[in-house]
MMTF fields as JSON, N, C-alpha, C and O atoms, coordinates in Angstrom:
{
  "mmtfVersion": "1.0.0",
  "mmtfProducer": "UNKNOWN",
  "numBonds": 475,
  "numAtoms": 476,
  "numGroups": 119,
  "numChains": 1,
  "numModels": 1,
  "chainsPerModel": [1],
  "groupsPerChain": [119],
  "chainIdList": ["A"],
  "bondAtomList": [4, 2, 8, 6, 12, 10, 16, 14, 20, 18, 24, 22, 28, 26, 32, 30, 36, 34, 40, 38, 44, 42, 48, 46, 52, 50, 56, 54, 60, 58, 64, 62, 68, 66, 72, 70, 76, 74, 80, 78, 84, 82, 88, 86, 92, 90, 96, 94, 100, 98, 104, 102, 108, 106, 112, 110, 116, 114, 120, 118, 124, 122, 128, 126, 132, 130, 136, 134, 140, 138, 144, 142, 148, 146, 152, 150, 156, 154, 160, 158, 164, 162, 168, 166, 172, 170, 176, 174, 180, 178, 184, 182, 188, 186, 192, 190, 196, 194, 200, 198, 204, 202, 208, 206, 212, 210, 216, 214, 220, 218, 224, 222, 228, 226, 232, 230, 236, 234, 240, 238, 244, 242, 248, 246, 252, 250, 256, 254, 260, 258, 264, 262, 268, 266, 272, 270, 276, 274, 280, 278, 284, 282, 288, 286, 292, 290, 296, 294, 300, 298, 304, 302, 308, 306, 312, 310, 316, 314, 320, 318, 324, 322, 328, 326, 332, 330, 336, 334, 340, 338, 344, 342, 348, 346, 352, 350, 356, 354, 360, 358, 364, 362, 368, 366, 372, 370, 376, 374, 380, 378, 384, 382, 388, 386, 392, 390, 396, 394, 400, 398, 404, 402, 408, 406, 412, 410, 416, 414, 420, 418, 424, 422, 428, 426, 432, 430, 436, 434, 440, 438, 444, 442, 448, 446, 452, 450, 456, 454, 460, 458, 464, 462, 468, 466, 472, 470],
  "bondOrderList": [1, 1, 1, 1, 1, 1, 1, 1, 1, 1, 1, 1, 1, 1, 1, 1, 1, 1, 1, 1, 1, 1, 1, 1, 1, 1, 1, 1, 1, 1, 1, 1, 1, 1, 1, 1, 1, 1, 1, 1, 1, 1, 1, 1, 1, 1, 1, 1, 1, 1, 1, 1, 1, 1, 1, 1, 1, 1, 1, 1, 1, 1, 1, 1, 1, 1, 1, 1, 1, 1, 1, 1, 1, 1, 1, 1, 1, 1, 1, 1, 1, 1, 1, 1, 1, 1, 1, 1, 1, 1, 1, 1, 1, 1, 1, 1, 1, 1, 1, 1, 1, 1, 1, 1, 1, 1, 1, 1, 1, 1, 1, 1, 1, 1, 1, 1, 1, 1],
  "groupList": [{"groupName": "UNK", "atomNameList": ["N", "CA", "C", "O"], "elementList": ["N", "C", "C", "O"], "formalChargeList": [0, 0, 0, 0], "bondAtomList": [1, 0, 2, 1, 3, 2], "bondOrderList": [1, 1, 2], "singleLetterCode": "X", "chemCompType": "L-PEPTIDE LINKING"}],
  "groupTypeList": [0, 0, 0, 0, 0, 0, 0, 0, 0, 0, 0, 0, 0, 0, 0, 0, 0, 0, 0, 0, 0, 0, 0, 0, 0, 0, 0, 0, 0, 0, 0, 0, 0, 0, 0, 0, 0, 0, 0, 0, 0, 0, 0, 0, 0, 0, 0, 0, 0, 0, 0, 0, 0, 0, 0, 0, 0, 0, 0, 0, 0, 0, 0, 0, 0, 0, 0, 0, 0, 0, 0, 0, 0, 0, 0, 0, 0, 0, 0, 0, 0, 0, 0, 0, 0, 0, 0, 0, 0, 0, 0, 0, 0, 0, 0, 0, 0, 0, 0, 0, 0, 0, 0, 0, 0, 0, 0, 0, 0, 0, 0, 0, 0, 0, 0, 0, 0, 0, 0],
  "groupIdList": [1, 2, 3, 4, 5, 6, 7, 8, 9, 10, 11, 12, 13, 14, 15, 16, 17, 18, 19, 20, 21, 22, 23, 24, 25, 26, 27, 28, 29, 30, 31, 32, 33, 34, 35, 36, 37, 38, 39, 40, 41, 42, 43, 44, 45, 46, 47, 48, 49, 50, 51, 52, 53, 54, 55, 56, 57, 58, 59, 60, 61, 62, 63, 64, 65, 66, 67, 68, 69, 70, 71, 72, 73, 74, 75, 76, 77, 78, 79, 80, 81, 82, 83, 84, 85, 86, 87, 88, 89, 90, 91, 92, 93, 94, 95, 96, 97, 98, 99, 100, 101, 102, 103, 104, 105, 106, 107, 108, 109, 110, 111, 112, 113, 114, 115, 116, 117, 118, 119],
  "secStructList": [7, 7, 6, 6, 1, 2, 2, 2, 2, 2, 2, 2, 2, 2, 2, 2, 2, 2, 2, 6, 6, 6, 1, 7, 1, 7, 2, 2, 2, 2, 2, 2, 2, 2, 2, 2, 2, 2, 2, 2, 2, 2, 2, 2, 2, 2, 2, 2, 2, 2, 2, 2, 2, 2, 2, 2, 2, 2, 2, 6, 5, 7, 6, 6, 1, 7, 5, 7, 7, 7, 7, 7, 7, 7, 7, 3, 3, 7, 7, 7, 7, 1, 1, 1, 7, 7, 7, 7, 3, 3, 7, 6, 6, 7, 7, 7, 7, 7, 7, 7, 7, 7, 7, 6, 6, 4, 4, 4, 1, 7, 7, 7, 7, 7, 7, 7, 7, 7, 7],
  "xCoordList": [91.721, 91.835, 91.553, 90.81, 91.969, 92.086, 90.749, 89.901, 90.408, 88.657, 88.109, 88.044, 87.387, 86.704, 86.222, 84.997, 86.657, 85.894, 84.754, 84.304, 84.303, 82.804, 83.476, 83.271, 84.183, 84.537, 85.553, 85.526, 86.306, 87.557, 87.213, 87.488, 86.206, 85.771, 84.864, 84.83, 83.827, 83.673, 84.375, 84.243, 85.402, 86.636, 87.279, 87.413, 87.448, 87.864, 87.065, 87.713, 86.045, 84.99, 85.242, 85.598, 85.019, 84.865, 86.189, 86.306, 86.957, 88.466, 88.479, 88.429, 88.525, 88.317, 87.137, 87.333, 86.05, 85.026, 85.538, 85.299, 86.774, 87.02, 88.181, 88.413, 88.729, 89.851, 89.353, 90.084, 87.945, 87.364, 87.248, 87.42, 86.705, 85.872, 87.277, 86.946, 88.643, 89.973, 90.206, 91.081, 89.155, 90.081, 90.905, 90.909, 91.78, 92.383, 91.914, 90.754, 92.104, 91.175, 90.954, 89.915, 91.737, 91.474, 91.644, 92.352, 91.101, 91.823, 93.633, 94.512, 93.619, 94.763, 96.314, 97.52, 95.389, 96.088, 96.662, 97.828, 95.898, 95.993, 97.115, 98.019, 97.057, 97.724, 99.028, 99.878, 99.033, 100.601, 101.365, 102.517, 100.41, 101.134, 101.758, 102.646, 100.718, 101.656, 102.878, 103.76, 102.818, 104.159, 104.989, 105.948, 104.914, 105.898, 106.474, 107.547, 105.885, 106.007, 106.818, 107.875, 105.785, 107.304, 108.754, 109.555, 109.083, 109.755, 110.949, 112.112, 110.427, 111.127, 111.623, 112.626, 111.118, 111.429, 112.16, 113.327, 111.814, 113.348, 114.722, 115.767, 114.557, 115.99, 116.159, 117.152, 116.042, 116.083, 116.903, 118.134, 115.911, 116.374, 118.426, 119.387, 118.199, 119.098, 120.327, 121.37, 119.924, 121.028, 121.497, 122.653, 120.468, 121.206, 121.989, 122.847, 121.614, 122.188, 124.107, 125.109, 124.113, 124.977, 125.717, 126.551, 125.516, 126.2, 126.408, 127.63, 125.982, 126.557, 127.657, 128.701, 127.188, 128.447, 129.659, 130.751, 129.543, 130.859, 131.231, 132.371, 130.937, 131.494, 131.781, 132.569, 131.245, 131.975, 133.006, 134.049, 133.21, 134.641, 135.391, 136.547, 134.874, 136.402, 136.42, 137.525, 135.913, 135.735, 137.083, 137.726, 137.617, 137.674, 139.452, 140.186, 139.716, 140.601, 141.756, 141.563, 143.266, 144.126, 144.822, 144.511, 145.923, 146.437, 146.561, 146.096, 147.416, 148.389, 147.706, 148.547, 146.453, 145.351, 145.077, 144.605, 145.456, 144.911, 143.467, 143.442, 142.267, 141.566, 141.743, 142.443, 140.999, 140.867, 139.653, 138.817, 139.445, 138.137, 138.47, 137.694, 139.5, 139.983, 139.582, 139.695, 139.101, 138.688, 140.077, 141.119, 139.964, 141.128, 141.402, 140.558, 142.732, 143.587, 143.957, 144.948, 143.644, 144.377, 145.651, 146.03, 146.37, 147.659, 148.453, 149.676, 147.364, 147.86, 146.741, 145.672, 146.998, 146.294, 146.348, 147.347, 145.765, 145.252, 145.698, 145.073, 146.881, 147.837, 146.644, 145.841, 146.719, 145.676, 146.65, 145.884, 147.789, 148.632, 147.821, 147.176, 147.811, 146.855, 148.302, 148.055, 149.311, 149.693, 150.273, 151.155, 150.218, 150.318, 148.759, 147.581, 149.11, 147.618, 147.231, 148.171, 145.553, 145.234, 145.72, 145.047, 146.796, 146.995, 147.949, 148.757, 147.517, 147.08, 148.848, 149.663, 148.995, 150.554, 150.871, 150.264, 151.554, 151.451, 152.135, 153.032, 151.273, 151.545, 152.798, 153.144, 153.442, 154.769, 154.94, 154.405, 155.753, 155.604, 155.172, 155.267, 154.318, 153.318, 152.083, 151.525, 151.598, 150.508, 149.578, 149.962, 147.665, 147.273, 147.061, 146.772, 147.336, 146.676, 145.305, 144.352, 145.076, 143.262, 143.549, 144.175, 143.052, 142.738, 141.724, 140.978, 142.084, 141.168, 139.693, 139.36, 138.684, 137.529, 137.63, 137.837, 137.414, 137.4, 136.849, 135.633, 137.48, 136.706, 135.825, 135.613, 134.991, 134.114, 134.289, 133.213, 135.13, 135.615, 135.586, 135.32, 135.972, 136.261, 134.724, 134.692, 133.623, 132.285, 132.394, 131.553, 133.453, 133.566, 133.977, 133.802, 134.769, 135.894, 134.818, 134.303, 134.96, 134.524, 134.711, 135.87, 133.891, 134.481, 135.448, 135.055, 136.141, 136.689, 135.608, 134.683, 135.754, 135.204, 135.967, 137.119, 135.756, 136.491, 136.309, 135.199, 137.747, 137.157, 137.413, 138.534, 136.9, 137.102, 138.664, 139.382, 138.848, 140.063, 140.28, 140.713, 140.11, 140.427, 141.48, 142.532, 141.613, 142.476, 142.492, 143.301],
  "yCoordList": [74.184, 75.087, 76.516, 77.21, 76.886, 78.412, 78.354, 79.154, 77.613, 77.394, 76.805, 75.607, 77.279, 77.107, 78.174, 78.132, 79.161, 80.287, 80.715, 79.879, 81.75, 81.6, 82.335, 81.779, 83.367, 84.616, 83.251, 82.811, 83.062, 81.797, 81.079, 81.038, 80.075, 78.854, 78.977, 78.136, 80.507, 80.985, 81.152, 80.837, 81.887, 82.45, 80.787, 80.419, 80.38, 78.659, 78.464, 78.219, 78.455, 77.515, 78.059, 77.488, 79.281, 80.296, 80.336, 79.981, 80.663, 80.139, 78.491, 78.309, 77.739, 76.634, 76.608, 76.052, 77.339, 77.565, 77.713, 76.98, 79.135, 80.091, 79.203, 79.42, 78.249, 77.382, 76.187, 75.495, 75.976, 75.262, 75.421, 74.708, 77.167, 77.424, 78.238, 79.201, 78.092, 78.598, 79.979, 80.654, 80.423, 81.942, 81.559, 80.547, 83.061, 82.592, 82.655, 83.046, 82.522, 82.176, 83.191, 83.207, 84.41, 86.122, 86.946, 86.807, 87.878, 89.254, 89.823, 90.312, 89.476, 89.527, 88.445, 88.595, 87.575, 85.891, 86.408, 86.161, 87.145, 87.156, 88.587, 88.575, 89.645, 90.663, 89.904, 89.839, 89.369, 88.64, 87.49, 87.107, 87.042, 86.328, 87.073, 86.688, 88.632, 89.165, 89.475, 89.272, 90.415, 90.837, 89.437, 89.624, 88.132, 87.488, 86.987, 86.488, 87.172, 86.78, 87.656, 87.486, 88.873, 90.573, 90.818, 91.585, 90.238, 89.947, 89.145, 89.546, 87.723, 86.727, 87.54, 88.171, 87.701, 88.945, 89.807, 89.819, 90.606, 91.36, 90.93, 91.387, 89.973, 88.865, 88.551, 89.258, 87.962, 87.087, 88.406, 88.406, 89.865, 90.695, 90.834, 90.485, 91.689, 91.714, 90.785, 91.152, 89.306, 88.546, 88.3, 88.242, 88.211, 88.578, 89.909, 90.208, 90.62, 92.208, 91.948, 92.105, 91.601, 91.263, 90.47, 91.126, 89.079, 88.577, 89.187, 89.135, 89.69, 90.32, 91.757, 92.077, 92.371, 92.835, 92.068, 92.422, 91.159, 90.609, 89.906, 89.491, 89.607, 89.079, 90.183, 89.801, 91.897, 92.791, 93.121, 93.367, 93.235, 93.053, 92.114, 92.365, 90.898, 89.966, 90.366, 90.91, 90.576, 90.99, 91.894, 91.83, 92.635, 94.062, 94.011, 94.994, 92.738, 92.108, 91.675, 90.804, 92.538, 91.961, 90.916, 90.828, 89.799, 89.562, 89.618, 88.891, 90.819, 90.918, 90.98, 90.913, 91.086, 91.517, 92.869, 93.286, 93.914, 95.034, 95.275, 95.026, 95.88, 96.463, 97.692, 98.704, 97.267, 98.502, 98.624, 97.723, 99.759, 99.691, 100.052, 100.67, 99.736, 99.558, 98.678, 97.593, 98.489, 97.719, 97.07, 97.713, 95.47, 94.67, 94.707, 94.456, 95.053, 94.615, 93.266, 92.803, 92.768, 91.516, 91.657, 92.74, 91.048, 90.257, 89.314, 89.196, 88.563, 87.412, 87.003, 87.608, 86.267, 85.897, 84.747, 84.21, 84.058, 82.668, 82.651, 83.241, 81.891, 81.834, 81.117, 80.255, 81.524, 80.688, 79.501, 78.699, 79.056, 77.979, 76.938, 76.676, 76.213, 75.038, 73.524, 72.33, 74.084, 72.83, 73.301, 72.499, 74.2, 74.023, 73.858, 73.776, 73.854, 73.531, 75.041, 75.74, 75.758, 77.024, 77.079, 76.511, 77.713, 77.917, 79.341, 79.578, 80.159, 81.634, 81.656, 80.903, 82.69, 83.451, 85.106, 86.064, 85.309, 86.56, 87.303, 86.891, 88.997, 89.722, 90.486, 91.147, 90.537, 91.18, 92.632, 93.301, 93.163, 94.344, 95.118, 96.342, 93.825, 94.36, 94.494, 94.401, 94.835, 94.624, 95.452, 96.622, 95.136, 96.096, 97.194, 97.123, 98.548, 99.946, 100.166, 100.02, 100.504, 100.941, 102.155, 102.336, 103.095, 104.633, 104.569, 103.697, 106.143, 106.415, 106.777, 106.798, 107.096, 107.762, 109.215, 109.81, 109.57, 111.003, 111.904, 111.809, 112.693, 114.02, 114.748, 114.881, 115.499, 115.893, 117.393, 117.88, 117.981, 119.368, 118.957, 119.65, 117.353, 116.619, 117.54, 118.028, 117.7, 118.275, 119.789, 120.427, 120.024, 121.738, 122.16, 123.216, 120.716, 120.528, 119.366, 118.25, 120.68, 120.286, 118.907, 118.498, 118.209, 116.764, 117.043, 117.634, 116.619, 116.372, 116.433, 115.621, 117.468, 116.98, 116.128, 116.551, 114.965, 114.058, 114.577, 114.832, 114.766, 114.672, 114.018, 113.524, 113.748, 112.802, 112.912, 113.89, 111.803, 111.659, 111.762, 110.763, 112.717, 112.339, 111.772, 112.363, 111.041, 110.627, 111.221, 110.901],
  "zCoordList": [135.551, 136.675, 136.226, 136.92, 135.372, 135.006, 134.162, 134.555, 133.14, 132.849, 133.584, 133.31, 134.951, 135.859, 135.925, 136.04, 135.904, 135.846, 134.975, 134.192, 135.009, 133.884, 132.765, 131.686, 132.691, 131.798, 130.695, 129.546, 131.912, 131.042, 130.26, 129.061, 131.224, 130.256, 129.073, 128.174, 129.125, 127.752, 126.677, 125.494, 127.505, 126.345, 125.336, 124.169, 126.42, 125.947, 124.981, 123.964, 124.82, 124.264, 123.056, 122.025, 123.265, 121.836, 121.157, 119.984, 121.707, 120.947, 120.35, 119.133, 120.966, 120.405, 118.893, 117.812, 119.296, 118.153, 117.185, 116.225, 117.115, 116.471, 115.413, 114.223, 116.24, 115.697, 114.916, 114.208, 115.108, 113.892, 112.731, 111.742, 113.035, 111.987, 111.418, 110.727, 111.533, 110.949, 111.132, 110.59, 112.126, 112.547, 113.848, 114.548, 113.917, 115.102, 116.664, 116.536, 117.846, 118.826, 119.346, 120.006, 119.308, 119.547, 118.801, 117.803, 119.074, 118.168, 118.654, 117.945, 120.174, 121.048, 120.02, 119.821, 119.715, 119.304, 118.185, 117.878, 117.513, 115.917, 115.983, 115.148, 116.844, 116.891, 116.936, 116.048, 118.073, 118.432, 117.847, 118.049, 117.067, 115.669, 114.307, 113.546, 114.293, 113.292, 113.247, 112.413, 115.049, 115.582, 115.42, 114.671, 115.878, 115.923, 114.149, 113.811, 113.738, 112.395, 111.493, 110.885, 111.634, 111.541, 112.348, 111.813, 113.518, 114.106, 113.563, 113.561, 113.01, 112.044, 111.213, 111.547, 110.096, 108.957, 109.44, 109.047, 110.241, 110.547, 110.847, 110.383, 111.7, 111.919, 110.984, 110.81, 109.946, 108.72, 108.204, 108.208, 107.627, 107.22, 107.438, 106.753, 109.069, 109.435, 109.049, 108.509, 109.503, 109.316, 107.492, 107.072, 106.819, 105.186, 105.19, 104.359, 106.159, 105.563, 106.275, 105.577, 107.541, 108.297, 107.142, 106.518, 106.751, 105.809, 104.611, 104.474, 103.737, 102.568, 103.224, 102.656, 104.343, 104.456, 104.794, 104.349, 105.466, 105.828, 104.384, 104.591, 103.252, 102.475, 101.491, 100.625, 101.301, 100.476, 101.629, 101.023, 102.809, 103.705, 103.238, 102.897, 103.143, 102.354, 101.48, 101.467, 100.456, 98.775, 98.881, 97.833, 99.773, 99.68, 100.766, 100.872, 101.358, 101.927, 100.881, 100.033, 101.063, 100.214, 100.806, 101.994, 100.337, 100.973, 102.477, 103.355, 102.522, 103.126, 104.495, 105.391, 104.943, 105.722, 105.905, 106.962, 104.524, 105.04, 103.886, 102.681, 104.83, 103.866, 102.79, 102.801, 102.057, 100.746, 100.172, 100.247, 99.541, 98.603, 97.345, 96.617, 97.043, 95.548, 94.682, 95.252, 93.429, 92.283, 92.426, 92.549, 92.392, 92.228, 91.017, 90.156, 90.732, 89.166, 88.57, 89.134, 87.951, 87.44, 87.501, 87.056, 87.842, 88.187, 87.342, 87.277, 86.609, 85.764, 84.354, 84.28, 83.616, 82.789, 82.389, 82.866, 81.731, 81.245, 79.735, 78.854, 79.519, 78.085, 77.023, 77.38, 76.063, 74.946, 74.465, 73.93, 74.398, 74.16, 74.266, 75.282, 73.098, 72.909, 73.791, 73.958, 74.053, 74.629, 75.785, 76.089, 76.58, 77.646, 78.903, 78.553, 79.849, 80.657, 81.123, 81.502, 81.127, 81.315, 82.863, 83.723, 83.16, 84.438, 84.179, 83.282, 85.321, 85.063, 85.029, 85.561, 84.287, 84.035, 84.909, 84.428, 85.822, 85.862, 84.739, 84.002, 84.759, 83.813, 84.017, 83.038, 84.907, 85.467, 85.554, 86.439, 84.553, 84.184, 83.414, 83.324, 82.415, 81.651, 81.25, 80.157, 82.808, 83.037, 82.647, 82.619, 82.096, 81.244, 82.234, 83.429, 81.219, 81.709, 82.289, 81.524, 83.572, 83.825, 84.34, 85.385, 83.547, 83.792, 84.994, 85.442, 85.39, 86.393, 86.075, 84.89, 87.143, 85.966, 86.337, 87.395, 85.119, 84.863, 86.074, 86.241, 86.878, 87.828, 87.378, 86.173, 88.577, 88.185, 87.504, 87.158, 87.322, 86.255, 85.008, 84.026, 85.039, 83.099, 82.629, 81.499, 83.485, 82.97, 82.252, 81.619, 82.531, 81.938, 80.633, 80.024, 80.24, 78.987, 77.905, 77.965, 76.85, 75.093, 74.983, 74.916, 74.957, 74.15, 72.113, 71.107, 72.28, 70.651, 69.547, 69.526, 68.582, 67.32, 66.566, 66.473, 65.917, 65.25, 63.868, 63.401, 63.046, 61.398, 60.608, 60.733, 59.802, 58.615, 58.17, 57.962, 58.121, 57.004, 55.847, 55.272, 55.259, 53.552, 52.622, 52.863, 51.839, 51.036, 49.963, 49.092]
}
């Protein structure tokens, strides 16, 4: 019906041609396959980007359900005891030290000269 016409049923023919010989059947065809294809890629994009944030949000989830963006501390440790089973120990109250990192003024202050020890 719609190639009945003369302009159409050219266009037909020649598209079909065009799909032999492995181009695509327009220049129109070929525009709107890139867009749809760039299109994909962006969703795709998006949705990896969407997921890795939602998993540095849990990353970043204590307990208790409140967020933080604090570096998590160890809590417990794994005993080297050759006869008990590796199942983590908490560290209680003696848990290791993690300093802060240095501010940005630490830039104003001499580092230490170290000296030799003599005996």
């Amino acid at each position: 019906a719609v190639l009945s016409s003369g302009i159409n049923a050219e266009y037909g023919e020649d598209g079909y041609r065009r799909l032999d010989m492995g181009l695509p059947p327009s220049d129109e065809a070929e525009v709107e396959w890139q867009r749809m294809v760039r299109e994909d890629e962006q969703k795709a994009a998006r949705q990896l980007k969407r997921q890795q944030a939602e998993e540095e949000a849990e990353q970043y989830t204590v307990p208790g359900g409140i967020t933080t963006t604090a570096e998590p501390r160890p809590n417990a440790y794994i005993p080297d005891d050759l006869a008990e089973l590796p199942v983590p120990r908490p560290y209680g109250a003696l848990a290791p030290f993690k300093p802060t990192e240095p501010g940005a003024c630490m830039r104003h202050i001499r580092k230490p000269v170290i000296k030799p020890i003599e005996i």
